[in-house]
N, C-alpha and C positions, 0 to 999 in steps of 0.2 A: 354512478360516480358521486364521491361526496362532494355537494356543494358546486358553485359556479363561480372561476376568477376571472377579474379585467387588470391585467398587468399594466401597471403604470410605473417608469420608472424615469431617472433625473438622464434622461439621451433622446437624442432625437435619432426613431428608426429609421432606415431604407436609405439613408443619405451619403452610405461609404465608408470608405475605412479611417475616414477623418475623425469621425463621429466618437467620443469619448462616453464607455461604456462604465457609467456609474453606479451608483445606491440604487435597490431596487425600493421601491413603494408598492407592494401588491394589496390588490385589494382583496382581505379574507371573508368570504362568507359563511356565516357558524361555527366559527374559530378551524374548521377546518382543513388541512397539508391536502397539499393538491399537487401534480406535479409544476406546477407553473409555482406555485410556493416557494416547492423544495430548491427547485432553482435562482430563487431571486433571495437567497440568503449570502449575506458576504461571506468570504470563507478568510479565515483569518492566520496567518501560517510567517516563520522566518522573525522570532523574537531576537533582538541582538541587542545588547546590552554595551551602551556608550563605555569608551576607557575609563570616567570617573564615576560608575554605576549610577547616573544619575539620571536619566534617560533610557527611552527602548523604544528602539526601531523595527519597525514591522510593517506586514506588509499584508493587502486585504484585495482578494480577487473577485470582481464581478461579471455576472454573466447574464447578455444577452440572448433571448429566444430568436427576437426575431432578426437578429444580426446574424445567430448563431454561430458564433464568438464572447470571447473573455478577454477581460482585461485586470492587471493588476496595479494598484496604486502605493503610493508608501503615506505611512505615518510616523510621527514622533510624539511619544508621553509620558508624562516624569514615572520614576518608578512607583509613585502607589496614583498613578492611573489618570494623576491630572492634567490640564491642560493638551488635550489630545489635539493632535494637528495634521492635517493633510498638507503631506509636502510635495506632492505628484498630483498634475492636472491634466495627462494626455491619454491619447488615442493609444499605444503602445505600452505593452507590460515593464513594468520594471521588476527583476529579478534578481536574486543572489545580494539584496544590497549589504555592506560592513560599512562600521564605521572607519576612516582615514584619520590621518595626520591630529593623532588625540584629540578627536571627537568633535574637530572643524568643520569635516569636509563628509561624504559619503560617497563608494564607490558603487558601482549599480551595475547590471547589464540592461539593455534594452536594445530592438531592434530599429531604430527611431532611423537609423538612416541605410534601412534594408536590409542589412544582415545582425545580429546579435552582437553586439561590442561592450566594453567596457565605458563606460561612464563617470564622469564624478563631477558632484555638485556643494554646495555649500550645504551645511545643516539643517538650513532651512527652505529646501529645494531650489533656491535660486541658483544663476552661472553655473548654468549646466555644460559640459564641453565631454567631447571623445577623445578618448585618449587611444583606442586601441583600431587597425583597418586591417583585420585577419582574413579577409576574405571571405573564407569559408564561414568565418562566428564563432564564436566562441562561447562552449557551453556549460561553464563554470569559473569561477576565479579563488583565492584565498591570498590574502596580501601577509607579507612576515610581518613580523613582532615588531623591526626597528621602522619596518616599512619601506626600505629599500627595494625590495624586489615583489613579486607578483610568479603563483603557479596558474595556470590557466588550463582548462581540458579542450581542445580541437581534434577534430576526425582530420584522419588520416587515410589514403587509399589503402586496401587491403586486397592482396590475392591480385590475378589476373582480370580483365576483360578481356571477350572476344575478339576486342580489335585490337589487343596487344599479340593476338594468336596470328589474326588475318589483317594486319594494317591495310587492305585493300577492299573490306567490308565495315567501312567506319557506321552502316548503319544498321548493322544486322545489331538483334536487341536479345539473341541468345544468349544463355549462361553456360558455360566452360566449367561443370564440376567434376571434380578428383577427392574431394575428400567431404567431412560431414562440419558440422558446425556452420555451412553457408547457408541456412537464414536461422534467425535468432527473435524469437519474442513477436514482431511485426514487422520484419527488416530483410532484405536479402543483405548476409553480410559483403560490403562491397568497401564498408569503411567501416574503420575501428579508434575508439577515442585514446589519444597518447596529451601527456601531460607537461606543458613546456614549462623553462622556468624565463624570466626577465630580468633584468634591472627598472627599477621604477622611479622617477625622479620628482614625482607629485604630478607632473603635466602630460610623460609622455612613458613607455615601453621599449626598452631597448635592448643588444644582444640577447635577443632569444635563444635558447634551445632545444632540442627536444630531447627528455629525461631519458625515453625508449627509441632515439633514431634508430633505423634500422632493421629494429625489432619488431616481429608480428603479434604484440601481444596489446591487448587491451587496459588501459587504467587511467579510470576506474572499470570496474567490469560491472558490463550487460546486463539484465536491463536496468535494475536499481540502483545499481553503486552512482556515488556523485561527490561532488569536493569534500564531502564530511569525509574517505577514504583518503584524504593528506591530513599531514601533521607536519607544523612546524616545528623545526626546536628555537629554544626560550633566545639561542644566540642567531638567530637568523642563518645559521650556516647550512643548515642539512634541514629534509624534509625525509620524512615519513611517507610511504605510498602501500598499499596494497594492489597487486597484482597476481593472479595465474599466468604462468608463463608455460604456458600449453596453448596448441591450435590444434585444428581440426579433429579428428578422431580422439585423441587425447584429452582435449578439451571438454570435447562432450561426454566424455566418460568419469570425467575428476573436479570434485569439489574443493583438491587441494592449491588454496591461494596463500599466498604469502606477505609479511609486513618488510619492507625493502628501506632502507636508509640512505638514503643519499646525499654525498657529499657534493656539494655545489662547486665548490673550488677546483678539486680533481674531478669530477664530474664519473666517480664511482659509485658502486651502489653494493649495502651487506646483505644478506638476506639473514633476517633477526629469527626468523620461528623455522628453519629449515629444520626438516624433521618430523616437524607437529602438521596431520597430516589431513586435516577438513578444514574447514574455512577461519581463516584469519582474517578482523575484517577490524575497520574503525579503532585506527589510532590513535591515541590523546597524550598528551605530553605533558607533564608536570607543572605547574607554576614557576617553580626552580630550574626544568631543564633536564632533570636527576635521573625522571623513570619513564617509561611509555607504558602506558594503561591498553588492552586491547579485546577484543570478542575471539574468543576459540572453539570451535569444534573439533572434538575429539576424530571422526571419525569420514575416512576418502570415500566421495558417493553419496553422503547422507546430510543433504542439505539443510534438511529439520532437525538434527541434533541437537543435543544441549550445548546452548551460547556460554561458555565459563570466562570468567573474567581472571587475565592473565597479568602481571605487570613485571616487567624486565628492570632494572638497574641498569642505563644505557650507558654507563662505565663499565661495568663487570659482567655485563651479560647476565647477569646470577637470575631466574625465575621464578615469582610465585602466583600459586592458584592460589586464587582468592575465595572461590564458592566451591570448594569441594567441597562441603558439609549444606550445602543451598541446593535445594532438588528442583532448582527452576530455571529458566532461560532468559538470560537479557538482550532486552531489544535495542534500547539507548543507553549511554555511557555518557560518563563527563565527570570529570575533575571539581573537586572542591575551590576552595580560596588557601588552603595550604597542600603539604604532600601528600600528607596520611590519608586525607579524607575524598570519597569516590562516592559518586550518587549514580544510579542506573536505575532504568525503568524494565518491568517484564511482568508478564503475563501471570497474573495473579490471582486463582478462585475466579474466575468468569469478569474479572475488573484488569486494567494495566496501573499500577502503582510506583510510584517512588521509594525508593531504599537508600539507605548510607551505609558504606562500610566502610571500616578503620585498616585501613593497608598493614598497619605491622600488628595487631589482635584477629583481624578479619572476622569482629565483630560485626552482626549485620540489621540496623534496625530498620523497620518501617516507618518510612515518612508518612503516608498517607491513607486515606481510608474512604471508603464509602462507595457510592455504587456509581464512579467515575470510570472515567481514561485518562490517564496524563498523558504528552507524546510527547514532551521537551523539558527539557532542564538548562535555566542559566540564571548559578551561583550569582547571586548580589554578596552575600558571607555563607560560612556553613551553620549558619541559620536562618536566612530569609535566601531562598527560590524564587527565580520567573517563570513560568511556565504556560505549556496552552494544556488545557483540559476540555472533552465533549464528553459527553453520553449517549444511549438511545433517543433520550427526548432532547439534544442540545447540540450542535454544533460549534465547533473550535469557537473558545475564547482567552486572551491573556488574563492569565491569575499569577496573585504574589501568596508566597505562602510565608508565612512565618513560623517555623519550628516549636521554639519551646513554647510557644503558646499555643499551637495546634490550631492557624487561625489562618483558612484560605479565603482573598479576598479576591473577588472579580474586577479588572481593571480594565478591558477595552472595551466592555459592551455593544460591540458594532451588531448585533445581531436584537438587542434587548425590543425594540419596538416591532416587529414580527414575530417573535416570541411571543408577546405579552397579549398579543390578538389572538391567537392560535389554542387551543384547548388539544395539551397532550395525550395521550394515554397511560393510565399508574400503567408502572413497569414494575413487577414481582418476581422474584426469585423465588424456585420452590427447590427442595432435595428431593429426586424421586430414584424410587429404588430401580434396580436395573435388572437382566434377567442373570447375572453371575452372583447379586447380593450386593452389589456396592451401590455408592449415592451419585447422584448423578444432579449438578446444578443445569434446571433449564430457565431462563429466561422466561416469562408472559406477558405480552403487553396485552393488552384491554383498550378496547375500540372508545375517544371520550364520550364522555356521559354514556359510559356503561351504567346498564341495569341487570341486575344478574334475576330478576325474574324476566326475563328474554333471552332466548336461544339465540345463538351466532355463528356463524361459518367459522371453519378454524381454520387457519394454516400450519402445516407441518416446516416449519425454516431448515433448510439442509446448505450449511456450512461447507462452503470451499477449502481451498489449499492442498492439501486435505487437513494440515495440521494446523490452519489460520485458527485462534480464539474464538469462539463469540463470546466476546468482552463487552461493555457498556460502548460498541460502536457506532460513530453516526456514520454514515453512507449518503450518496447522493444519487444512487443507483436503489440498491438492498436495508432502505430504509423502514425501519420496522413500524414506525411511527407511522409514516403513509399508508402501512398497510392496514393499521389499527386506524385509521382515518376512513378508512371506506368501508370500516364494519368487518372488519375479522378479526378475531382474537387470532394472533399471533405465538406459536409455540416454539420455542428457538435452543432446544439443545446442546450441551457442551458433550457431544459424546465422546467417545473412544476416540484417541486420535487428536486430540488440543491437548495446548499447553494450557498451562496455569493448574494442573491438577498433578505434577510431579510426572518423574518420565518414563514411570510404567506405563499410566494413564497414554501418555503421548504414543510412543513405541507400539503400543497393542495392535494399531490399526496395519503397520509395515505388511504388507502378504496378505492380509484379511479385509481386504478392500469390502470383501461381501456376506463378512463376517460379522464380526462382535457390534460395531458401530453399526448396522443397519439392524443390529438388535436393540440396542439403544435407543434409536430411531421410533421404533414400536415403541418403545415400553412408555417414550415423554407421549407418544400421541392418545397411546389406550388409556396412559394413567388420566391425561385432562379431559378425553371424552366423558368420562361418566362424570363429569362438572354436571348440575342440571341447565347452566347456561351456553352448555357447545352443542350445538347443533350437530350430532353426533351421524347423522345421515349427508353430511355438505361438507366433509373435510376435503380439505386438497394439499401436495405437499410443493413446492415450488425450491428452488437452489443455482446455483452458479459451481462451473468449474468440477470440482470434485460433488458439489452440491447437486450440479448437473446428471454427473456418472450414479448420485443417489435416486434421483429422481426416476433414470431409466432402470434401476436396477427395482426400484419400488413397484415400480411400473408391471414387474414381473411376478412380484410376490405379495404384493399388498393382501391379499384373500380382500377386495373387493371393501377396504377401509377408505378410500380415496373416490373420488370423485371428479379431480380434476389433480391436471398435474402442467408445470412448469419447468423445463430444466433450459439452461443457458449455457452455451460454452462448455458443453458434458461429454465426457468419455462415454460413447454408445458401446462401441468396440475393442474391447483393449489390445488384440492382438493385433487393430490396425493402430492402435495409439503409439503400440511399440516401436514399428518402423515408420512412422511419420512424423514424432517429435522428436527435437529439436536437443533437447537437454536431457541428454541418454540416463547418465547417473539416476535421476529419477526417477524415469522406469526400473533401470533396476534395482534400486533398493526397493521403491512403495508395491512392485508387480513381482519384482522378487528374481527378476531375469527374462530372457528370450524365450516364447513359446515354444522354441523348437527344442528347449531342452526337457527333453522329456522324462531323464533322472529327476528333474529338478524338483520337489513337492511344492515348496514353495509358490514357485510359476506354475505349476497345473492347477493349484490352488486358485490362484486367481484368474488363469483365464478360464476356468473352470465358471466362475463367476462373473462372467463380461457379462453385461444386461444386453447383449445382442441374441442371448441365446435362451432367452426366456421370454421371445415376444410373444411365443403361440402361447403367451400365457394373459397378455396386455389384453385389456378389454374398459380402459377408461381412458378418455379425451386427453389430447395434451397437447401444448404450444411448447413448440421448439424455435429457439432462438439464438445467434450463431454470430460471429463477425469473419469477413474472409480475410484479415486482414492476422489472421489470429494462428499464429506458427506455433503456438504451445499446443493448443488442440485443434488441429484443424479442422476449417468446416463441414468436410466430409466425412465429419463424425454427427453433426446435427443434419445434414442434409439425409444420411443414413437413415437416420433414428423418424424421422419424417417420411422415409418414402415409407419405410417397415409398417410404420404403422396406417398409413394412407391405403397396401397393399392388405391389407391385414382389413379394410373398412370400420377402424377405428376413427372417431372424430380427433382432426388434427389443423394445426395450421402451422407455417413457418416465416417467420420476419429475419430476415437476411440481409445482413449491412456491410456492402462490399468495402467499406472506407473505415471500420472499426476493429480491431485487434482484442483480446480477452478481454476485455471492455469494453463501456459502452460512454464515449468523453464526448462527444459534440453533443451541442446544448436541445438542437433540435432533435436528434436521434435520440436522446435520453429521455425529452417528452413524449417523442415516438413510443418508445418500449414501453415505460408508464402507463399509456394510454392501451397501447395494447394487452399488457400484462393486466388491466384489470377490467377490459373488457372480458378478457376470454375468462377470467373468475367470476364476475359477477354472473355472465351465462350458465356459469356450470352449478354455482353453486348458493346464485337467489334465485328462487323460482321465479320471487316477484317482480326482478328486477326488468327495468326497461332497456338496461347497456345491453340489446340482444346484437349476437355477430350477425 
């Protein structure tokens, strides 16, 4: 392993949940990312922009190892980054903060008195009071425009339990299913989040109710959506919501959700995009009130489709596409400082960028450049932006850009003195041809103080989702930079199947899971072997997710280029994949349908290609690593793929985290995986190394 840390940070460990989990201080040895590093970076997230743009409130989460727990704190800083200030000094995250009553007061969640509630404090953290005692908690809020009222997201019971079947076994802990969609992501669904509204009086919460009583449908929906899926309008009277209103079998077959309007007074609701039949998602509302701006997918089932940006006339109904001439997908959305103008972020050439387009020319320029990620936009005018931006070598920080002068400045720096210890790896872009003829942008990072007369181990990066970017990501998990920290050159491909290369590129991968993209796959790792600095005898390929399903699939065909292999959370099996998840629609678009349709080319096609059936082919080590906690692929797709190759007398081992879902989020388990993840590479693939298993 590179290097040796003594974590020192501003908390006192082992003392309980009193203990306020601060700034970390680690101590770095020859600038070298370690996982105890990687973890003691503040993460800096939730920029909000006071009512007279004159301020920005945000909020910076830190994590203890040996708590292992997080906590988040808030700050306040003029807009070009002065006078920074911690307004939060406790034990307890504070969450979702907005500013209140023109830019006096701030509202906040926090579980400060057991459960999740609403909060509000003065501006300067002082007279802190609760205003909200829900119970259950409350897992989002957004306050209206005049500030009367407050929408809020609470779970709600769903479906039966077994003691509503047998009131006379109140302790039997069976589940009662009839239909599919009962568990989702890490959850048995037993509760579904519905959206209330209130009146708000500055102090207190009152006549609530709930937008969907009655109703079994979810919103925001499962597992990502969150308050950014409301929208206020400019007159406080109606809200904007996205919802699918499907359950069970239905549900899990259709990607079609819908943008809903609701009127508060009558307590009705329109459905604005019926008709438009893939995902409607993230409403934004005009300045004036006039238009609702929104994300569209074309098409029912196909979750990764192209994001088109739609805006209605909430007078006239009347529709327009704004990127039919834009071959790319947007991720973030938001309104300018007048009507015409719209800025959205998406995946861009192996980068995520900023854009502006003109609503009535739907002219569309590029805000941004360079080998960044932006993830946020908030308008000061339409020409100075707030934003957070990372990279591979940087994690989240608040920048202000200024347009016509092309001039981004870094404003919170909460991160800069661990940074400036640390010796990154150059990160290069190369075009490498492909084996159909086209170019193909891979990523390299380079271990620091590279010397390219020395050989290096390489890693082959195999990319999840399966249609996630590899953009300028920073990770806290899949960190490229750590990996370049311990002496491997890093190779990280944007194959077949991402966005930011237009939507042939994207599309290709649907039905050829073990296709064109695992040709891709070769062609980034053959082209950088004949580097004379890759140790061309020591590669290994490692990945997550769909990265994972590469891993086992590699595992089968590599002709003996690998050495060592890594997969996490991977489809071993696809025809157990198909009746065991959770989110049907995407089996069958990405598998292409049920095995058992045997017309189908498509589906023979890829299960044709499940890497469960090329193990008598496997004859190199692998670390399989899994969460059971993880209903999109469940375990006993990694516990498979391990005994196989165990049975098989391949060298293997398996790390198994009954309390972790498609991730890997507690503080200690993540240095767990770390530590193992480069043990079992440094054994495989430095001869000289000492990390032996």
């Amino acid at each position: 392993m590179a290097g040796v840390i003594a974590l020192s940070a501003c908390q006192t460990p082992g003392k309980g949940t009193d203990e306020i989990i601060g700034k970390n201080n680690p101590e770095i040895i020859n600038g070298l990312m370690t996982p105890e590093v990687l973890m003691s970076f503040g993460r800096v997230s939730g920029a909000e922009l006071s009512p007279d743009k004159q301020k920005i409130l945000f909020g910076v989460t830190y994590v203890s190892v040996p708590e292992n727990k997080s906590n988040r704190e808030l700050f306040v800083m003029n807009v070009d980054g002065s006078d920074k200030q911690q307004i939060t000094h406790t034990s307890k995250s504070e969450q979702n903060a907005v500013w209140l009553n023109g830019g006096e007061q701030i509202a906040f969640l926090t579980s400060e008195s057991g459960s999740s509630q609403i909060w509000i404090m003065n501006a300067d953290g002082s007279n802190r009071k609760q205003i909200t005692d829900m119970g259950k908690g409350i897992d989002g809020f957004s306050v209206s425009p005049d500030g009367k009222k407050i929408v809020f997201i609470q779970n709600v019971k769903y479906g039966k339990r077994s003691v509503d079947v047998y009131p006379d076994l109140p302790k039997a802990t069976g589940r009662i299913i009839d239909d599919l969609m009962y568990k989702h992501w890490d959850e048995w669904v037993e509760e579904i989040p519905h959206p209330f509204i209130a009146d708000f009086n500055g102090k207190e919460i009152m006549n609530i109710s709930d937008i969907l009583e009655g109703q079994p449908y979810e919103a925001p929906m499962k597992p990502f959506g969150g308050i950014e899926d409301f929208a206020w309008t400019s007159d406080s009277k109606k809200i904007a919501y996205t919802c699918r209103k499907k359950t069970g079998k239905a549900y899990a077959l259709s990607t079609n959700s819908d943008i809903y309007l609701y009127d508060i007074e009558s307590k009705t609701d329109k459905n604005l995009t019926e008709g438009m039949m893939g995902y409607d998602t993230n409403p934004r509302i005009s300045p004036d009130g006039r238009y609702m701006a929104w994300m569209s997918m074309e098409r029912d089932g196909y979750e990764s489709d192209k994001n088109r940006l739609f805006v209605m006339n909430l007078t006239t109904g009347e529709k327009q596409y704004l990127t039919d001439k834009f071959d790319y997908s947007l991720d973030v959305l938001q309104w300018g400082t007048d009507n015409n103008t719209l800025f959205f972020i998406c995946a861009y050439k192996g980068t995520e960028q900023i854009f502006r387009i003109d609503r009535i020319t739907k002219q569309i320029t590029l805000v941004t450049e360079g080998d960044y990620d932006y993830a946020s936009i908030c308008p000061v005018s339409n020409d100075l932006l707030i934003t957070q931006r990372h990279s591979l070598s940087m994690p989240d920080e608040i920048y202000s850009i200024n347009i016509p002068e092309k001039k981004v400045s870094e404003l919170s720096f909460e991160n800069k003195e661990i940074l400036e210890k640390l010796n990154m790896g150059k990160v290069e872009g190369r075009w490498i041809g492909t084996t159909d003829n086209k170019k193909m942008l891979t990523w390299i990072v380079y271990p620091p103080h590279f010397d390219p007369n020395k050989k290096y181990p390489t890693l082959l990066y195999c990319q999840g989702g399966p249609q996630s970017p590899v953009t300028q990501f920073w990770s806290y998990r899949w960190n490229l930079q750590i990996m370049a920290a311990n002496g491997y050159i890093v190779v990280a491909p944007n194959r077949r199947g991402l966005y930011g290369f237009g939507q042939e590129w994207l599309e290709q991968i649907s039905g050829d899971y073990g296709g064109q993209c695992m040709l891709d796959y070769f062609s980034a790792i053959d082209t950088v072997k004949q580097e004379r600095y890759v140790d061309a005898d020591h590669l290994g390929a490692v990945g997550a997710s769909f990265g994972g399903y590469s891993v086992y699939w590699l595992a089968g065909h590599h002709n003996k280029r690998f050495k060592a292999f890594i997969a996490h959370a991977g489809i071993f099996n696809t025809e157990q994949q198909y009746v065991e998840t959770e989110e049907m629609w995407f089996a069958n678009w990405d598998l292409g349908g049920p095995f058992w349709d045997k017309n189908n080319p498509v589906a023979q096609r890829s299960y044709a290609n499940s890497p469960h059936k090329f193990v008598d082919k496997w004859d190199t080590p692998i670390l399989v690593s899994h969460g059971e906690r993880d209903y999109r692929i469940l375990a006993s797709q990694g516990m498979a793929a391990y005994d196989a190759a165990m049975l098989r007398g391949i060298p293997a081992e398996l790390l198994i985290f009954p309390d972790e879902n498609h991730w890997v989020a507690q503080p200690q388990n993540a240095v767990l995986w770390q530590r193992v993840f480069f043990r079992w590479l440094d054994h495989w693939l430095k001869p000289e190394s000492t990390n032996k298993k």
